[in-house]
C-alpha positions in Angstrom: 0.0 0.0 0.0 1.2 3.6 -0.8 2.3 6.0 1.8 3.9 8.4 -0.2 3.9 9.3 -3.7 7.3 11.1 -5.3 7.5 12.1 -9.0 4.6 10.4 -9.8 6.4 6.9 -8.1 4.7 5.4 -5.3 6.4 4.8 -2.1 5.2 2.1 -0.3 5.4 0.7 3.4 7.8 -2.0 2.2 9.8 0.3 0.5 10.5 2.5 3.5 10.9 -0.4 5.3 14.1 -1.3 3.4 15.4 2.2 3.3 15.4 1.9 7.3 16.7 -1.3 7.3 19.3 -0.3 4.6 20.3 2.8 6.7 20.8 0.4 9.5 22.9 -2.0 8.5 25.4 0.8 7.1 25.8 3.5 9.7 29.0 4.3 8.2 27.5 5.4 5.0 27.0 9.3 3.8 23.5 10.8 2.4 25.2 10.4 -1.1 26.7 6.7 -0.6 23.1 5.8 1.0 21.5 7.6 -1.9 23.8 5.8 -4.9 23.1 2.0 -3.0 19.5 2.5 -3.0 19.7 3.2 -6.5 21.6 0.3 -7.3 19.5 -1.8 -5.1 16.4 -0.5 -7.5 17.7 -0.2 -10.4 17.0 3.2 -10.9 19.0 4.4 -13.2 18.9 6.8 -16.5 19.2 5.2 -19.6 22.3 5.8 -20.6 22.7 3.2 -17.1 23.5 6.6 -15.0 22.4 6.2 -11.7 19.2 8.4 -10.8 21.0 9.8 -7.7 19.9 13.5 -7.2 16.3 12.5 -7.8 16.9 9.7 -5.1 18.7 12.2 -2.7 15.4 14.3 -2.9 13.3 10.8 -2.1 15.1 10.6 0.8 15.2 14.0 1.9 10.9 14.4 1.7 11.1 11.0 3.8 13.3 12.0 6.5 11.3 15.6 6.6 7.9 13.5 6.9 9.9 11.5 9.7 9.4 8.2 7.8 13.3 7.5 8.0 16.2 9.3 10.0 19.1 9.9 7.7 22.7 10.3 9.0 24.1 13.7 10.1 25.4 16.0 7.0 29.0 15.6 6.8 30.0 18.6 4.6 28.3 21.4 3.2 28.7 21.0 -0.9 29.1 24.1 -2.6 26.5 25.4 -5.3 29.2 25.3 -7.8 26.2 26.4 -10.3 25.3 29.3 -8.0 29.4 30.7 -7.9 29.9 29.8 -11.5 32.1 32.8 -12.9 30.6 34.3 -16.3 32.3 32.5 -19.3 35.8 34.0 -19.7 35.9 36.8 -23.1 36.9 34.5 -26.2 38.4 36.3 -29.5 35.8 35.0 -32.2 36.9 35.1 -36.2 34.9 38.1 -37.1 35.5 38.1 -40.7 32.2 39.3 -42.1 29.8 36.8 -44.6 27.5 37.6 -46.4 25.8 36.2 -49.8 23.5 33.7 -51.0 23.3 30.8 -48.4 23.9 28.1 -51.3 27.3 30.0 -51.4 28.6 28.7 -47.6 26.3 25.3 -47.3 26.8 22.3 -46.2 27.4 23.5 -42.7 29.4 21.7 -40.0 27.8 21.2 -37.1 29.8 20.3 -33.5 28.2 19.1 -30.7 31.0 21.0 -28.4 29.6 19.8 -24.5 32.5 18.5 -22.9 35.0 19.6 -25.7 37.9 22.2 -26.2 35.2 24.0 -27.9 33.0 24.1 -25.3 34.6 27.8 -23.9 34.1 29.3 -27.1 30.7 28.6 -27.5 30.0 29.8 -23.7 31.6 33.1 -24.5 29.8 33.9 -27.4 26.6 33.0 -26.1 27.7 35.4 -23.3 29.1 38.2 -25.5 26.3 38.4 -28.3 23.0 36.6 -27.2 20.8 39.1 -25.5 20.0 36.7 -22.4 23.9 36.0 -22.2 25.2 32.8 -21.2 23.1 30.2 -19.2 24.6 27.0 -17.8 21.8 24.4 -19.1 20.7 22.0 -16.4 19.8 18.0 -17.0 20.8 16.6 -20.5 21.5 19.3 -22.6 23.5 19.6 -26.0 25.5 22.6 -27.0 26.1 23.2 -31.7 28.3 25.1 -33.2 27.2 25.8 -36.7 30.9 26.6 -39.1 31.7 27.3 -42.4 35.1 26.4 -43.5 36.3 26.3 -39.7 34.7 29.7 -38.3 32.0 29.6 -36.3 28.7 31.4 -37.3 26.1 30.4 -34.8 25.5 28.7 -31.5 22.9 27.0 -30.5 22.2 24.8 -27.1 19.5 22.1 -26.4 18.1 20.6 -23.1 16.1 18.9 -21.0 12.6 20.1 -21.1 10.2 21.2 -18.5 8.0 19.3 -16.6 4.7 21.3 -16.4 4.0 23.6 -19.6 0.0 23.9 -19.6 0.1 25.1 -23.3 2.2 21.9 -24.4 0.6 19.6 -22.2 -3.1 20.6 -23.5 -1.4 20.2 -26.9 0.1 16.6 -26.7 -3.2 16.0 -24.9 -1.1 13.1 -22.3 -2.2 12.5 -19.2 -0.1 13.3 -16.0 0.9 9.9 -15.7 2.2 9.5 -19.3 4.1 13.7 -18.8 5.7 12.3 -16.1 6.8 8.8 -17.6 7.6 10.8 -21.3 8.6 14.1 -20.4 12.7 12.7 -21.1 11.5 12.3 -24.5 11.0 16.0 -25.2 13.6 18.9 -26.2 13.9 22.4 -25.3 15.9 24.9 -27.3 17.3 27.4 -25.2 19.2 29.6 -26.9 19.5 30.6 -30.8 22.5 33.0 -31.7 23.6 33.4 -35.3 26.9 35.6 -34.9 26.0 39.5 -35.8 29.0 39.9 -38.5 26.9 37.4 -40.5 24.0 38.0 -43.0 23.1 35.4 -44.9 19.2 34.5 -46.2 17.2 31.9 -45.1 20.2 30.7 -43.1 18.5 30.3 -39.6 15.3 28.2 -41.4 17.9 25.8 -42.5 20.3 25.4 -39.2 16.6 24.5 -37.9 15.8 22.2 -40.4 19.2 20.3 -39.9 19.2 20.6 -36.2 15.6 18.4 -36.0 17.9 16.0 -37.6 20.8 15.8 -35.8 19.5 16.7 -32.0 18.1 13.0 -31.9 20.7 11.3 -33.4 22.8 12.8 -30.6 20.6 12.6 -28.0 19.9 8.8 -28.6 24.1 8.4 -28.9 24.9 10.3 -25.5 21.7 9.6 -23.3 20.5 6.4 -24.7 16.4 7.2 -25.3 15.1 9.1 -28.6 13.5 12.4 -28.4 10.0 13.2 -30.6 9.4 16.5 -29.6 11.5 19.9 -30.1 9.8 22.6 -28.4 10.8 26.5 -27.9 9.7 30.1 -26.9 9.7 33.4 -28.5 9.5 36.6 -26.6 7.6 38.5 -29.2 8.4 42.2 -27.9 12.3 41.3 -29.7 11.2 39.0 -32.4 8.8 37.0 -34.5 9.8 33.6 -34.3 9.7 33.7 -38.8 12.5 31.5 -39.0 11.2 28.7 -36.4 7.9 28.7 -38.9 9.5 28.8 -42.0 11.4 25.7 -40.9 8.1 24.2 -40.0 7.8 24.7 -36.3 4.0 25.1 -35.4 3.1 28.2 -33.1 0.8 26.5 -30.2 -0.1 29.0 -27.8 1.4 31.5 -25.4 2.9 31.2 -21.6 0.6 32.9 -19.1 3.5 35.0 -18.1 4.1 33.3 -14.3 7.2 31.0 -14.0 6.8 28.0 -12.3 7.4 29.5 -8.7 5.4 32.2 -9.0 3.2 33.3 -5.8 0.0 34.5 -7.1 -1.9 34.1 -10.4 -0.3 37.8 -11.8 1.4 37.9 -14.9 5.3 38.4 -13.5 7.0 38.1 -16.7 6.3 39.2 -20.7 3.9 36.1 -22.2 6.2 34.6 -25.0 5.2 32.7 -27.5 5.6 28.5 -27.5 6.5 26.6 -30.4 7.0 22.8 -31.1 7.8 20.4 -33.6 6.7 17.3 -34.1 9.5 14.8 -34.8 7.9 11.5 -35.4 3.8 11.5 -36.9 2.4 9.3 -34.5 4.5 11.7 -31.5 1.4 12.0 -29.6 0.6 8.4 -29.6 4.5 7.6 -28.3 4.8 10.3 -26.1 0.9 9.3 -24.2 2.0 5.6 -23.2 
């Protein structure tokens, strides 16, 4: 019988049961090195066979706060290293101006630069040009550069999607069950930068185009599930969102304006504008089960 229910998993009596037990029989063991057995002892790992350990840290945590369990004392405080994160360090870019017919400079080379010598150059441009600057993504996440004969041209970085969007979810019309079982299997486009010595037609329609090509492939390589929704937002007071439709992206709604930790029902932000694409034509079926 359920006693407690955590990210849509139910925690039953026999489970806490084994936690106490487990706890017990290793009194030497941290919160992490309790959290990272437990997850070995149920198998709950990502798919890429990563083990699941911050979302079991936060199990235990709501158990010990409901007094189901008594975890040992904390032994250190760990730093936020997300929190003191310095702002990406100022990269020289190649600046040498393009312009032209965009059959002139294609094919493009995309690099998936996370966890690359790369990887600092794309951080500082996002950081120098974009108009939101840098942000460090959080969960999976993917981070493109988009060259032409070696010099970058755009950026663009991929990740992990939400978990409650009321205009999406009314959209893929899934239940909560199925969001919270399939919500891995979504997207979420962050950022979008071409460089500003660049001017080429039609060129961010087609970096699109190729990137609801390659994000899966990559996605399915590195985290080991495939993804069948891409999904973005416009903040319409800057721009239009022409080249996310022209490469086939379908406008769905608007945000209400809160984020997700608002305190009252008042718009708190500007109301952007969502988008989403469809990467498989039976996507609603797949991403319901």
């Amino acid at each position: 019988m359920a006693t407690h229910r955590y990210r849509s998993r139910d925690i039953t009596s026999e489970e806490i049961l084994f936690i106490r037990k487990l706890i017990r029989d290793h009194p030497e063991l941290s919160r992490w090195k309790l959290s990272r057995q437990l997850c070995e002892a149920w198998q709950w790992k990502q798919a890429n066979g990563a083990l699941r350990d911050m979302l079991c840290r936060g199990l235990l945590l709501m158990l010990d706060r409901a007094g189901e369990i008594q975890l040992p004392p904390v032994r250190r405080n760990v730093r936020n290293r997300l929190a003191e994160r310095e702002r990406p360090e100022p990269v020289i870019p190649d600046k040498r101006p393009m312009r032209g017919p965009l059959q002139g400079i294609t094919p493009l080379e995309f690099v998936q630069v996370r966890r690359t010598p790369e990887e600092p150059l794309f951080n500082s441009l996002m950081e120098q040009y974009h108009y939101l600057g840098y942000e460090q993504p959080v969960g999976e996440h993917l981070k493109y550069l988009v060259k032409v004969d070696g010099q970058a041209i755009a950026c663009l970085a991929w990740q992990s999607a939400a978990r409650h969007l009321k205009v999406r979810d009314r959209y893929i019309e899934w239940s909560d069950e199925a969001r919270e079982r399939n919500v891995h299997l979504l997207a979420y486009n962050t950022r979008f930068l071409i460089l500003p010595w660049v001017r080429v037609d039609h060129l961010a329609s087609h970096i699109l185009g190729c990137m609801a090509k390659r994000v899966p492939q990559d996605w399915q390589r590195l985290y080991a599930h495939p993804i069948y929704w891409l999904e973005t937002f416009v903040d319409t007071s800057h721009f239009h969102g022409t080249c996310y439709r022209a490469a086939n992206w379908q406008v769905i709604g608007e945000t209400a304006g809160r984020g997700h930790r608002a305190p009252t029902f008042e718009q708190t932000r500007s109301a952007k504008q969502m988008l989403g694409l469809p990467l498989h034509r039976k996507f609603r079926e797949l991403l319901q089960r």
